[in-house]
Every structure is written in structure tokens, then in C-alpha cells.
N, CA, C and O of each residue as an XYZ file, in Angstrom:
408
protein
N     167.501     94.793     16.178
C     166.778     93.834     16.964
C     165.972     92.898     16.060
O     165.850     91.677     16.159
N     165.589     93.512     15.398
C     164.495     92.333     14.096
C     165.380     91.884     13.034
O     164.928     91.092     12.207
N     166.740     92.340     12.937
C     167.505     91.037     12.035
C     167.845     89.913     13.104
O     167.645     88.699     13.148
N     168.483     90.894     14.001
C     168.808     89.882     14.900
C     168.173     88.775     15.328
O     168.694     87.667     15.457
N     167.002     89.074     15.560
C     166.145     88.341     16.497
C     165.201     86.967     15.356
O     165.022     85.783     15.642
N     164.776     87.695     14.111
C     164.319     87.375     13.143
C     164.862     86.427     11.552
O     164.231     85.685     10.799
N     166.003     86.805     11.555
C     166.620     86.626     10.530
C     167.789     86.022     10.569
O     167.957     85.003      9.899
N     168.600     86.439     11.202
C     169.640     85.686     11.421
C     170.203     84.364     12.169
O     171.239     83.703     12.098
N     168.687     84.294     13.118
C     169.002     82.545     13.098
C     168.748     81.424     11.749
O     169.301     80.327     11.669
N     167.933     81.901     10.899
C     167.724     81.111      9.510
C     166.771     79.864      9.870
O     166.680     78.959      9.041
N     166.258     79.810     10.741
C     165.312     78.570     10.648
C     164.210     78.202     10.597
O     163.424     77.639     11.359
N     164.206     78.754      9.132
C     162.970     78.942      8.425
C     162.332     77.350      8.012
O     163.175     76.455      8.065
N     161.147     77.004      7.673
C     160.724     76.212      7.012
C     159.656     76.126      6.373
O     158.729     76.389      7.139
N     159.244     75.855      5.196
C     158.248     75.584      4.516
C     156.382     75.386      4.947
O     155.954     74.406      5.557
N     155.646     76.369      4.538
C     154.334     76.169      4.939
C     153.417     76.337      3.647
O     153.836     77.055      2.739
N     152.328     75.777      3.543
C     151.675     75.968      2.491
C     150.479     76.368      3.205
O     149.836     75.603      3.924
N     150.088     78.044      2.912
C     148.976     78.556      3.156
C     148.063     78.600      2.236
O     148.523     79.220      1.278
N     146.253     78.012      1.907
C     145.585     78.613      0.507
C     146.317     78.304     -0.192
O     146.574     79.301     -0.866
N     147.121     77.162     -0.653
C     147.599     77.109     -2.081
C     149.122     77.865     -1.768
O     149.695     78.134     -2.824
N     149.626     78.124     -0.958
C     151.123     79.338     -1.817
C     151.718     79.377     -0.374
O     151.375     79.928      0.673
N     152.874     78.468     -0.794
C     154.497     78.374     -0.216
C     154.834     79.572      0.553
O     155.095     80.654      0.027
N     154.818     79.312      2.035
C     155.392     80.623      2.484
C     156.265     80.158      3.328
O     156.158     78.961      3.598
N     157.226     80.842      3.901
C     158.680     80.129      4.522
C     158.403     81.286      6.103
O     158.512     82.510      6.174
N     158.012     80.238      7.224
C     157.870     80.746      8.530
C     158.734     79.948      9.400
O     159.176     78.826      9.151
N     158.955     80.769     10.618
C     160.366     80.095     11.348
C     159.329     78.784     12.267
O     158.159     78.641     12.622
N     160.833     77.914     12.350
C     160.326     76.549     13.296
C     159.763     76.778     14.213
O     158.902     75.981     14.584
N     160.041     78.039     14.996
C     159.263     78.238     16.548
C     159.249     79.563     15.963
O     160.048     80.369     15.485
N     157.559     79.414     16.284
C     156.924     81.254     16.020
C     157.850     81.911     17.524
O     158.431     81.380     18.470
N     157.625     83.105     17.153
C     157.718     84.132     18.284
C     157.082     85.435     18.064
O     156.195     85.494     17.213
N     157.530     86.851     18.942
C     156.677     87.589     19.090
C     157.395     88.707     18.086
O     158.611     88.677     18.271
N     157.041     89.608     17.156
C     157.550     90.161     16.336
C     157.882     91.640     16.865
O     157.171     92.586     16.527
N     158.952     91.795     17.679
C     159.363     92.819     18.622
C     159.843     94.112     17.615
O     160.084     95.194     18.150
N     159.940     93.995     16.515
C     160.168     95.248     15.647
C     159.778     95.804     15.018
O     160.183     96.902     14.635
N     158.289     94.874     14.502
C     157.071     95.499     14.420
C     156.606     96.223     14.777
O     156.178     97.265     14.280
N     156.576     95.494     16.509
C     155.629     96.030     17.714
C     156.429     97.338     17.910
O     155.737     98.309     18.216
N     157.508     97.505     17.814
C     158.472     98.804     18.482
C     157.790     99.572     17.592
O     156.817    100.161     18.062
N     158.084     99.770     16.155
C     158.296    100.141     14.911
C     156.638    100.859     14.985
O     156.660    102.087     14.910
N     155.240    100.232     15.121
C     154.309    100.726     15.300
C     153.959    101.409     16.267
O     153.157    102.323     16.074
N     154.449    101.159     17.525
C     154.185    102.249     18.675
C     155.056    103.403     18.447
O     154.670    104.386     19.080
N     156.113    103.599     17.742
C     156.622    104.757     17.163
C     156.190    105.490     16.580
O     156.302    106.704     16.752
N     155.402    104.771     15.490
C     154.397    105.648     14.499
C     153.124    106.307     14.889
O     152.511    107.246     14.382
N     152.834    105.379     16.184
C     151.432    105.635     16.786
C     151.975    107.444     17.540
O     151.566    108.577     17.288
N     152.902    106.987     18.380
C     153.448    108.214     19.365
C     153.622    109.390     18.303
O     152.957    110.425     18.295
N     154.580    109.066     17.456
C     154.768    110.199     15.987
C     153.291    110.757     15.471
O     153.150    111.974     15.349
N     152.361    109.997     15.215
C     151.043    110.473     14.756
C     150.196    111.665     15.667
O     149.598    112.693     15.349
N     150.466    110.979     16.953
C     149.947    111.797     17.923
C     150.426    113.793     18.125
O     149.931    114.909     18.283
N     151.631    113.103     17.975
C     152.294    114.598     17.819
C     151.766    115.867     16.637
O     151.402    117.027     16.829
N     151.902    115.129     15.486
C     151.579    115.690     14.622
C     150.322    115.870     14.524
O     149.988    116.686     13.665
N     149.152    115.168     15.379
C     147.880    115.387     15.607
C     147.591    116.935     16.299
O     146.798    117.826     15.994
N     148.533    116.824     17.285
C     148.579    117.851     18.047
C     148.987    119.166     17.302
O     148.473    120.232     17.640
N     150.022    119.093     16.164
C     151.038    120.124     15.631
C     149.776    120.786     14.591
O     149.507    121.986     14.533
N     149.103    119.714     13.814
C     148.338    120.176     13.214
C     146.843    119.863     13.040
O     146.327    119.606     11.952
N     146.240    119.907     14.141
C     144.726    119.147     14.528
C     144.490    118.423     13.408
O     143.515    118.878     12.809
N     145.290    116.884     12.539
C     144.303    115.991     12.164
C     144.708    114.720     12.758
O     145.883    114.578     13.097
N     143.818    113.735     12.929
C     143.980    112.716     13.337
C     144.261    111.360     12.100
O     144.168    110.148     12.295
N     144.533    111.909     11.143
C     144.173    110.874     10.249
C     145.861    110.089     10.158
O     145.748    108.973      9.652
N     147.271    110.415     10.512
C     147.616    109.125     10.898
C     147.610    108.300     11.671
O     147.900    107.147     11.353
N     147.190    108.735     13.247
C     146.866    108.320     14.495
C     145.676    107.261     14.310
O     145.620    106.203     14.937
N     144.676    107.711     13.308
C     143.664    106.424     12.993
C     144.395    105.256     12.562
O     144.448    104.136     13.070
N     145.167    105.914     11.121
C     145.714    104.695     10.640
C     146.683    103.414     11.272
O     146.791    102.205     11.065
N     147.422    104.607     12.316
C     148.332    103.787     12.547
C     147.925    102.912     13.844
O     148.694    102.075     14.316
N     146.669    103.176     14.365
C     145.929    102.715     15.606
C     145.070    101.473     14.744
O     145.242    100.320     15.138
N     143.942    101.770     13.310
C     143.820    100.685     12.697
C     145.100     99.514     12.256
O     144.877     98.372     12.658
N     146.090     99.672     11.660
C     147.430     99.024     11.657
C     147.610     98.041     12.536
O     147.899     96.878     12.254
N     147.432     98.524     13.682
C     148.253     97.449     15.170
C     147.193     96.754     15.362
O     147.297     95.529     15.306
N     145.473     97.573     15.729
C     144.175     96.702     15.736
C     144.828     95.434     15.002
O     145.226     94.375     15.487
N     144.809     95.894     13.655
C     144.157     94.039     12.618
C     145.156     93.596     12.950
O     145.147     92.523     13.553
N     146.124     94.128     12.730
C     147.501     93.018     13.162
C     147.948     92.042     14.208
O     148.609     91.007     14.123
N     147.219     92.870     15.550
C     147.127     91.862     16.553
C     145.929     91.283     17.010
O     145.870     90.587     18.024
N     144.771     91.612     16.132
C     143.369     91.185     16.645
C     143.296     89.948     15.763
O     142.403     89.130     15.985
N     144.184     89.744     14.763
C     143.007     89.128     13.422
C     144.569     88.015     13.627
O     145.759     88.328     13.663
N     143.762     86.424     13.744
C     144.785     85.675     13.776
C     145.328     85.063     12.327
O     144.481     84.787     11.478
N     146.725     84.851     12.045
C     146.885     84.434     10.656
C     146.424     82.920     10.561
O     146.131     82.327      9.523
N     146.422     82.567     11.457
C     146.210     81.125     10.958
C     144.880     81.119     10.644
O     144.811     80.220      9.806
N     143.865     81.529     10.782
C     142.417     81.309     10.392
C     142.475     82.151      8.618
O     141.908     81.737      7.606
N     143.141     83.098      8.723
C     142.582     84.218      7.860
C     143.995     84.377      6.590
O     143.910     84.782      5.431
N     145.274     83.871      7.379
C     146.267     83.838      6.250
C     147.119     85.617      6.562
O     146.671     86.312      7.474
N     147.962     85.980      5.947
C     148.145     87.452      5.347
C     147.659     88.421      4.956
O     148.308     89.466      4.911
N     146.170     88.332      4.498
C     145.766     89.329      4.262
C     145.139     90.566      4.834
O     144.859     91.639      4.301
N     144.931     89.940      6.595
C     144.430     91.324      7.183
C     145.785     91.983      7.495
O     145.795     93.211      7.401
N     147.029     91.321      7.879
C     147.988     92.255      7.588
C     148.616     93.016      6.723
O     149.265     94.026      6.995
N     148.387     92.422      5.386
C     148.660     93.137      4.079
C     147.571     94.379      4.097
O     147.969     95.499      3.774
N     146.235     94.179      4.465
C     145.501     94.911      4.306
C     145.281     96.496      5.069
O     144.660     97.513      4.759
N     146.340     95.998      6.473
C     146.411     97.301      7.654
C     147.641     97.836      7.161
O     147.853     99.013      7.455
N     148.764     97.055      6.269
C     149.731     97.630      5.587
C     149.421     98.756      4.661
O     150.198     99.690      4.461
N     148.227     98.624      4.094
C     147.602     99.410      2.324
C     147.387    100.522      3.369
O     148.355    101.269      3.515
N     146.146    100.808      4.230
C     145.561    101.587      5.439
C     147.013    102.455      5.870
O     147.369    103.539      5.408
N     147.517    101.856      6.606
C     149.344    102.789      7.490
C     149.965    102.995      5.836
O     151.155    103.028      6.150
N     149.972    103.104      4.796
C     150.368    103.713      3.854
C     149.849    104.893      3.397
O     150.437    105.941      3.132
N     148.233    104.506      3.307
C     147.323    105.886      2.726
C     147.661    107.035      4.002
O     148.085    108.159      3.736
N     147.429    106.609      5.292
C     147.708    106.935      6.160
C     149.182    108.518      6.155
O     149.178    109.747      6.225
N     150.114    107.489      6.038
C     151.450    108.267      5.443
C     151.071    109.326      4.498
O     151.162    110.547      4.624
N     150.675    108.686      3.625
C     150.387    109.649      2.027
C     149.849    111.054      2.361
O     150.175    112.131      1.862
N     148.688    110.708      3.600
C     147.581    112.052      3.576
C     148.443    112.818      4.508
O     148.731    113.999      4.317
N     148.906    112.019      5.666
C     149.561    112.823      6.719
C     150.547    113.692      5.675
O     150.598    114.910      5.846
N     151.404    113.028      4.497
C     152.432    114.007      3.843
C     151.656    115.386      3.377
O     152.083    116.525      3.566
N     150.290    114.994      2.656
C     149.881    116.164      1.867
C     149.459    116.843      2.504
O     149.341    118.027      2.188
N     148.944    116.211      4.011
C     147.853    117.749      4.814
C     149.700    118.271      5.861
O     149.813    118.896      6.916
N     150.449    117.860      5.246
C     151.871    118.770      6.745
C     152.106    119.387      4.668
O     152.382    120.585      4.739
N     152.093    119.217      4.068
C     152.390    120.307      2.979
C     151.289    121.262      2.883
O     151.385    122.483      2.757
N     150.814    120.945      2.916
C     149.303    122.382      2.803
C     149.292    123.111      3.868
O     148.513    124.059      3.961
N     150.213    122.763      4.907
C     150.560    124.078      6.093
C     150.805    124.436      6.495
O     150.183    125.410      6.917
């Protein structure tokens, strides 16, 4: 669905955000594989919240979707999404080490 929908029409064009060339499509739209892709992780977190009482990917992956859909790019650019990206990573990392420790 997100090549499809995303990529394979190609009609991309040129934007200059802050200084630095970024290539966004002619008509925005809504990023449906994201959105899938994070409510997966959210539902997955939950489980494993349950499997092993911590909440710490369920934060992350609940901070994740927050900035992503709260924080608009055009005022602020990429970086609160890069930044809920770093967060849903550590996120991953701890969830790996606390399901190995038990």
C-alpha cells in the first residue's frame, strides 16, 4: 500500500526546507503506511505490556504517533519526526533487552 500509494506514482518535486533540498510529492496526502505500520506497533506493545508488565514500548510507540501527528512539518521541518523516530527505536532496543531478561 505505501509503494503503491507513495512511490510509484513519481511525482515528486523539489522543496527547499532551512537551507536543504528535499523532494515531496505535488499533492501531499495522508501517509496510510505509516499510520497502519504504527497502530501495529502500538497494538504489539500493548500485548507485550500485558505478557510482561512493562510499558516502555507502548510509551514509545504512543510518543511516536503523538509528535508525528501533533507537530506540523511545515512550521518545524523533519525534525520532530526524526526525533519520535530516535524515541520508537530506544523504545525497540529496551523492549528487546527487558523480553531477554525473562
Amino acid at each position: 500500500m505505501g509503494f503503491l500509494h507513495d512511490i510509484a506514482p513519481n511525482d515528486l518535486v523539489p522543496q527547499v526546507q532551512f537551507g536543504v533540498v528535499n523532494y515531496t510529492h505535488a499533492v501531499s496526502s495522508v501517509p496510510i503506511a505509516v499510520i497502519l505500520v504504527n497502530v501495529f506497533v502500538i497494538i504489539v506493545s500493548i500485548m507485550i505490556w500485558k505478557q510482561i508488565r512493562w510499558p516502555g514500548l507502548f510509551i514509545a510507540s504512543v510518543s511516536m504517533f503523538i509528535i508525528a501527528a501533533a507537530i506540523p512539518i511545515s512550521k518545524f521541518g523533519l525534525l520532530p519526526g526524526n526525533c519520535g523516530e530516535i524515541i520508537l527505536s530506544c523504545g525497540f532496543l529496551l523492549a528487546q533487552k527487558k523480553l531477554l531478561q525473562t
